[in-house]
C-alpha positions in Angstrom: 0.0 0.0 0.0 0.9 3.4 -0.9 1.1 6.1 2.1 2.1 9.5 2.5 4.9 10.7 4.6 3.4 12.9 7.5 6.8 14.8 7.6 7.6 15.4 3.6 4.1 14.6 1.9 6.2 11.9 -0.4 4.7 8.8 -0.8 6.1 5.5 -0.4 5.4 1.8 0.7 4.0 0.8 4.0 3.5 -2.6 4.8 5.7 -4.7 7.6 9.2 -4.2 6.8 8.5 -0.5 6.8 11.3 0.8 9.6 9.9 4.5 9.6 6.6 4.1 9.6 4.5 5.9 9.4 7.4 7.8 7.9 9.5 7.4 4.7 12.8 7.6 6.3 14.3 8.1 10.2 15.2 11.8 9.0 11.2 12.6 8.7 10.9 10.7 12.0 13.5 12.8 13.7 11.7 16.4 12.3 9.1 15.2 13.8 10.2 14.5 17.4 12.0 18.1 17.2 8.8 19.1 16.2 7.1 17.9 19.8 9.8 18.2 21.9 10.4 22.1 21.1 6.2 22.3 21.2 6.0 22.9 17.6 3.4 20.2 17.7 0.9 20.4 20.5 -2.1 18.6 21.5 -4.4 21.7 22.8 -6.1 21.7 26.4 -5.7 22.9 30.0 -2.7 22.9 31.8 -2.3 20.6 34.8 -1.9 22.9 38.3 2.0 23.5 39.4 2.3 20.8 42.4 2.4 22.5 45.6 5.0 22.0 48.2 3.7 19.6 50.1 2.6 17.4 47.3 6.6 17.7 46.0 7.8 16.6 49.6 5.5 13.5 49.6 6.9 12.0 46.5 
């Protein structure tokens, strides 16, 4: 089957021996993960609350 790249838009194979999937190479993979981990990608909704003091000394 025939997919496109979520990263590059090029199309290429996916079926089991597909490394990247669901991308066409690790360098697509890779732009991705820079992508979330600098909060270029973000899934919206509330923040969680800052834990207080207390909580932090319980853990």
């Amino acid at each position: 089957m025939l997919v496109c790249c979520p990263q590059c838009h090029r199309q290429h194979e996916w079926d089991r021996t597909s490394h990247w999937r669901p991308f066409c190479s690790e360098r697509c993979q890779l732009i991705d993960l820079g992508a979330w981990l600098t909060e270029r990608h973000v899934i919206p909704g509330e923040s969680s609350p800052e834990p207080t003091d207390d909580e932090l000394r319980r853990h």
